[in-house]
C-alpha positions in Angstrom: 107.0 61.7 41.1 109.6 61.8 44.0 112.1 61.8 42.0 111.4 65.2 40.7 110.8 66.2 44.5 114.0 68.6 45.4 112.2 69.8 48.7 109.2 67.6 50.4 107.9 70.6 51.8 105.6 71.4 48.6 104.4 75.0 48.1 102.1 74.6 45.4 99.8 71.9 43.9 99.4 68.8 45.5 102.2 66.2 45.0 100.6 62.8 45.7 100.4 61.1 49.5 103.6 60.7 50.4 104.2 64.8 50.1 101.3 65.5 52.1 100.5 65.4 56.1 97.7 63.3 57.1 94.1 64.0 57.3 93.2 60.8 57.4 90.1 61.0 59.4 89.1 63.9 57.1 89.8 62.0 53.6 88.3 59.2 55.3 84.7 61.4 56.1 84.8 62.8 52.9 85.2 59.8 51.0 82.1 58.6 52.8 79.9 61.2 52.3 80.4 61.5 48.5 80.1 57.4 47.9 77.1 57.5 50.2 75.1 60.5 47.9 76.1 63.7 49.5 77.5 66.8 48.6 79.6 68.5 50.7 80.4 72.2 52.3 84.1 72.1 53.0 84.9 74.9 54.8 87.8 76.9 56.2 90.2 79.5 56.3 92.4 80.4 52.9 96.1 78.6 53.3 94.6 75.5 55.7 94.5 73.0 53.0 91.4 72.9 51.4 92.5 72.6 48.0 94.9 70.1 48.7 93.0 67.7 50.5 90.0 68.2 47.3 93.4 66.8 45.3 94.1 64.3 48.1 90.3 63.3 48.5 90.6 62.7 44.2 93.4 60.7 44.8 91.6 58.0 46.7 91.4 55.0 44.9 87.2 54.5 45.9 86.8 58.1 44.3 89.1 57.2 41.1 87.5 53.8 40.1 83.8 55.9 40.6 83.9 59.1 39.7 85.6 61.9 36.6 87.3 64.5 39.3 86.7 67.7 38.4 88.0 71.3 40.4 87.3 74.5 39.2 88.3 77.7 40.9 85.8 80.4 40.5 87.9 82.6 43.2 89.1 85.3 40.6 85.7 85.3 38.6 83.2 88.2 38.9 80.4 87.1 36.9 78.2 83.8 35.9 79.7 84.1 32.5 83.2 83.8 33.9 82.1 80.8 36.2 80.7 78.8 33.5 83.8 79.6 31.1 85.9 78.2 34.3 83.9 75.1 34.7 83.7 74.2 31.3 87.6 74.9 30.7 88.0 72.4 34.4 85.9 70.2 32.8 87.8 70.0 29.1 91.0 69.8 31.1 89.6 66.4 33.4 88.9 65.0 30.6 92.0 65.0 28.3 93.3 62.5 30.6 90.9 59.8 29.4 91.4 60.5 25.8 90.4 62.4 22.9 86.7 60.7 22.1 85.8 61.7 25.6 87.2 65.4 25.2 85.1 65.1 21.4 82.2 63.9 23.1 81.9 66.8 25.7 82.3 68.8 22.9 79.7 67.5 20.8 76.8 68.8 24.0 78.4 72.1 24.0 76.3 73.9 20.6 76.6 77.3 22.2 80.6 77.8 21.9 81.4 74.6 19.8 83.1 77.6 17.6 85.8 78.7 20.3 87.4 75.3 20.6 90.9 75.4 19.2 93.1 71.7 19.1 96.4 71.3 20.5 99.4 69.0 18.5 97.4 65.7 18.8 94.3 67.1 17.6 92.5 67.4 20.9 89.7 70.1 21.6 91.0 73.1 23.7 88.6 75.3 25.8 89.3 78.8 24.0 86.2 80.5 25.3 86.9 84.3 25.9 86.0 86.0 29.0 83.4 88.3 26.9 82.5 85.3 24.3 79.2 84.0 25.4 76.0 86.5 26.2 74.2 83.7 27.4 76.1 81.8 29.9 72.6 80.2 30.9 72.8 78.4 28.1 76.0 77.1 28.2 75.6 75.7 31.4 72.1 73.9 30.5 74.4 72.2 27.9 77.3 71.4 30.5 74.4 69.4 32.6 73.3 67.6 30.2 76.3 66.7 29.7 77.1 65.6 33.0 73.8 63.7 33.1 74.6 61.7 30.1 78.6 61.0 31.2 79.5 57.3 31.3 80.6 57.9 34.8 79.3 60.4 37.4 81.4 63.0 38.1 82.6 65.1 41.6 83.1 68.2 41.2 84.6 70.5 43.3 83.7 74.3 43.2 86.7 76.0 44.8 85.5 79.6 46.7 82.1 78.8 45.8 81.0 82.2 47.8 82.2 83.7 45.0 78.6 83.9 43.1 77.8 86.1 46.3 79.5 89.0 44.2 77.8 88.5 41.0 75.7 90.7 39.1 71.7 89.4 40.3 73.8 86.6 42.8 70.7 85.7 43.7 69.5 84.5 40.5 72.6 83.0 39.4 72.7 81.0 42.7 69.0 80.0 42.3 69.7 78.9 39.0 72.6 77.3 40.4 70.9 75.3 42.8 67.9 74.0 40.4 70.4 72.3 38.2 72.7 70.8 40.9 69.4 69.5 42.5 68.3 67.8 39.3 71.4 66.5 38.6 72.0 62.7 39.5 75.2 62.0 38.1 77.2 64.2 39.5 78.0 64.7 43.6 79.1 68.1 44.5 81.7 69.9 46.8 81.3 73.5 47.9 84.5 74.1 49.0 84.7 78.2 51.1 87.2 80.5 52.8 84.4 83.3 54.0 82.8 80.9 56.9 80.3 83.4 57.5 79.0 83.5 53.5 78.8 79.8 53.2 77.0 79.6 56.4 74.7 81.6 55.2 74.4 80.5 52.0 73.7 77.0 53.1 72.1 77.4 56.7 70.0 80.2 55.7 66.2 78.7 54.8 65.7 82.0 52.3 68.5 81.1 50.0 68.1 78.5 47.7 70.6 76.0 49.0 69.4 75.7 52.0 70.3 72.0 53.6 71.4 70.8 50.4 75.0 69.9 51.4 76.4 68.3 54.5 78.9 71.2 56.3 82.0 69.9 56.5 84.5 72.7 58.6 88.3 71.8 58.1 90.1 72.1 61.5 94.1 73.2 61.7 96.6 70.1 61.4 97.3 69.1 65.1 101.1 70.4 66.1 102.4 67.1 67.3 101.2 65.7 64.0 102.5 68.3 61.7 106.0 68.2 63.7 106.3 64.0 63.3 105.2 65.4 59.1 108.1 67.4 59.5 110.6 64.6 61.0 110.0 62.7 58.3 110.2 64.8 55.3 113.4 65.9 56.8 114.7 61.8 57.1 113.9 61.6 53.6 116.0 63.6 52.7 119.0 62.8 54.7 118.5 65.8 57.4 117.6 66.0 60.7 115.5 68.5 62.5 115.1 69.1 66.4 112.1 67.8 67.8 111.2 71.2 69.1 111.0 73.2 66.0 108.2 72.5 64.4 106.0 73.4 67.1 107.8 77.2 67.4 106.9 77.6 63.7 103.5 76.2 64.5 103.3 78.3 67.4 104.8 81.9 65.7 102.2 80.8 62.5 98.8 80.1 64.4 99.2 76.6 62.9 98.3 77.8 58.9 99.4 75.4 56.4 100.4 77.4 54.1 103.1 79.5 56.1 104.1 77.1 58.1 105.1 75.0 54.7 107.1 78.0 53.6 109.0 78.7 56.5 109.7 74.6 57.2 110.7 74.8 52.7 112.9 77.5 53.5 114.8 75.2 56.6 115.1 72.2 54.6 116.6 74.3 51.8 118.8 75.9 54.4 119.9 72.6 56.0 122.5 70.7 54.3 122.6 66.8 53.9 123.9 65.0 56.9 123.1 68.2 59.1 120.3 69.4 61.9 118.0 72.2 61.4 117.6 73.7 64.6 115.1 76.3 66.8 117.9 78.9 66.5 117.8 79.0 62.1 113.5 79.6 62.7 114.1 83.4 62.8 116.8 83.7 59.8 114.4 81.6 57.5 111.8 83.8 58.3 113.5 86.8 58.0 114.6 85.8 54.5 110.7 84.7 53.5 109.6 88.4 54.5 112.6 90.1 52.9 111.7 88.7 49.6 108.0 89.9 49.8 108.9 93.6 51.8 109.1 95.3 48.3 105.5 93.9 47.5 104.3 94.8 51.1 105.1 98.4 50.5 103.3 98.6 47.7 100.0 97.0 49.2 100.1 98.9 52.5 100.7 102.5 50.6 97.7 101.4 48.4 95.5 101.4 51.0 93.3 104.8 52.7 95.0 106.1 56.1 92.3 104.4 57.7 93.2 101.0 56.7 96.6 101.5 57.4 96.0 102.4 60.8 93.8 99.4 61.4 96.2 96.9 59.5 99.0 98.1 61.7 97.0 97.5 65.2 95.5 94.4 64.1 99.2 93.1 63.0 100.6 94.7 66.4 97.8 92.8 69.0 98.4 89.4 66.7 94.5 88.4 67.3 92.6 91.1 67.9 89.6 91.4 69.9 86.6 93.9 70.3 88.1 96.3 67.9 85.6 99.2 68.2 85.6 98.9 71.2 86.9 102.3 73.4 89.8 100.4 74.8 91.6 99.7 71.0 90.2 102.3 69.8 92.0 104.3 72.2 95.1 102.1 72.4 95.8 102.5 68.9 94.6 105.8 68.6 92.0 105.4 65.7 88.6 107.0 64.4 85.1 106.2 65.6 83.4 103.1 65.9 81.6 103.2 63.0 85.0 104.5 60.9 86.6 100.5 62.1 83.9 98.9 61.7 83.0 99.7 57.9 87.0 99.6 57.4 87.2 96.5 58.5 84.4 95.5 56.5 85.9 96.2 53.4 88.9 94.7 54.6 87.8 91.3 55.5 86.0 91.6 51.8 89.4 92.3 50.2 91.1 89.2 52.0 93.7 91.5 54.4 92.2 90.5 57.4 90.2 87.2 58.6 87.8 87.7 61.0 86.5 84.6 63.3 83.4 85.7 65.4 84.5 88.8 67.3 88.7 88.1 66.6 90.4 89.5 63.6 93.8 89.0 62.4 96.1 89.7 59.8 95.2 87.0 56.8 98.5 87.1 55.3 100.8 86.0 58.6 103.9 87.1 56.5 102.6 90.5 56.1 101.4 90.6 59.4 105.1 89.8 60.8 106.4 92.7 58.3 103.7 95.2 60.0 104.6 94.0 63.2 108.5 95.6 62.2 106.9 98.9 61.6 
């Protein structure tokens, strides 16, 4: 797999260990609780890492010789029919890996869309279920479970933005539902992974939702800087660069410590750096620069899509970097913006939509890109 690797500093799915910067003392948790019987809330802001270190956790060799890995990303799904489509195609797509009789044999529980499987080149079954196939998705996923149940190995399965159902048509049914088969199910152990900290808290905190203390919470902290900058030493030596010691911790510092970002901007470096040469504190604001360039077109667009109201808000968020007591009369003031009530429903809807994170009383941009291109304006 390295030898594919151009730039160490991976963007997009996980690329094995050697690509991907500690959390060991988290891998080493998680792999506890799953091979000791628990299920798991893994919770944390979007662009920390969480999906990663589901791929990393996988990738341990106690969870490879137990369990079938499964993920499935419900994030973009609006419905229990979508969800169960996605976790039927996620679990089609784990099992093509051990072989066509196991793909047949999920299959074979699966009466209720047997008829929507297509076959790829080597004959093996293809999840072809359409969005608006199945008008009983409750049905479908009784069949999944028993599937599961009867699997020659037990399976982990990790539901990615799990406080996604909260948006469902009769959410509250669908996570009842939800719950009863999960709690029934002994051959599977469960991970609940969440970017809305307040919805999962709830969701599994609460004692009037259904699951209520069924999963140990699990938050994900931010990589520690002086850990992230030796990650960053040595992806540079591997590929014959150097980097000052120092600037690792100014990206850090400029990128309240998000994975995600901080990856891009240290990508952009490496790329900028060539071979025998050092990336210094100095080129931080030129790779930036280029990273917000390429997106300013797409910025535009989102920003002028948006009511005056958000606008205003998105702008004085951006501007104060972590804002705090926004309706109160001091920012309101400051930033010259509507009532209380006006920011506080705007905001709202913004933190729904993904613009802005909010953290207790503290709100920032979500996107730190975007919040750097505000911050221009």
């Amino acid at each position: 797999m390295a030898d594919e690797i151009t730039n160490p500093f991976v963007i997009g799915e996980y690329e094995g260990e050697d690509f991907f910067c500690d959390r060991a003392e988290e891998t080493a948790r998680l792999v506890q609780l799953i091979t000791n019987g628990n299920n798991v809330v893994l919770s944390a802001p979007r662009r920390v890492g969480k999906t990663n270190l589901i791929y990393h956790l996988f990738n341990q060799e106690e969870i490879k010789k137990r369990y079938i890995p499964i993920i499935v990303d419900i994030y973009s799904t609006h419905s229990m029919a979508e969800m169960v489509s996605n976790l039927g195609k996620a679990i089609t797509e784990a099992l093509r890996s051990r072989g066509k009789a196991f793909v047949d044999a999920f299959v074979n529980f699966l009466y209720s869309v047997r008829s929507e499987f297509t076959f790829d080149n080597m004959g093996i079954p293809v999840w072809g279920v359409g969005l608006n196939y199945n008008p009983k998705p409750e049905v479908t996923l009784d069949e999944i479970f028993n599937y599961i149940e009867a699997s020659d190995r037990p399976c982990l399965i990790a539901i990615d933005e799990f406080q996604q159902i909260n948006y469902y048509p009769r959410s509250s049914s669908v996570e009842a539902l939800l719950r009863t088969y999960i709690q029934r199910c002994h051959n599977a152990r469960f991970v609940f992974s969440g970017s809305h900290r307040h919805l999962m808290a709830e969701m599994f905190l609460s004692a009037s939702r259904p699951f209520f203390q069924s999963a140990t919470l699990f938050g994900l902290p931010l990589l520690k800087s002086d850990v992230y900058a030796e990650f960053c030493q040595r992806m540079f030596r591997w590929g014959n660069k150097n980097i000052d010691p120092g600037v690792a911790k100014v990206v850090y510092e400029r990128l309240d410590g998000v994975t995600l970002y901080m990856q891009k901007v240290m990508n952009e470096l490496f790329a900028m750096t060539p071979e025998g040469a050092t990336c210094h504190i100095a080129n931080i604001d030129s790779a930036i620069d280029r990273l917000i360039d390429t997106s300013a077109d797409a910025y535009t667009s989102m920003l002028y899509q948006m009511s005056q109201r958000q606008r205003d808000l998105m702008l004085a968020i951006a501007h104060e970097g972590k804002a705090h007591a926004i309706t109160s009369a001091a920012f309101i003031k400051k930033y010259h913006l509507p009532s209380q009530s006006s920011v506080s429903s705007t905001a709202k809807l913004l933190v729904e939509k993904d613009f802005l994170y909010r953290d207790q009383d503290t709100y920032t941009v979500y996107d730190r890109f975007f919040a750097l291109w505000l911050q221009r304006r």
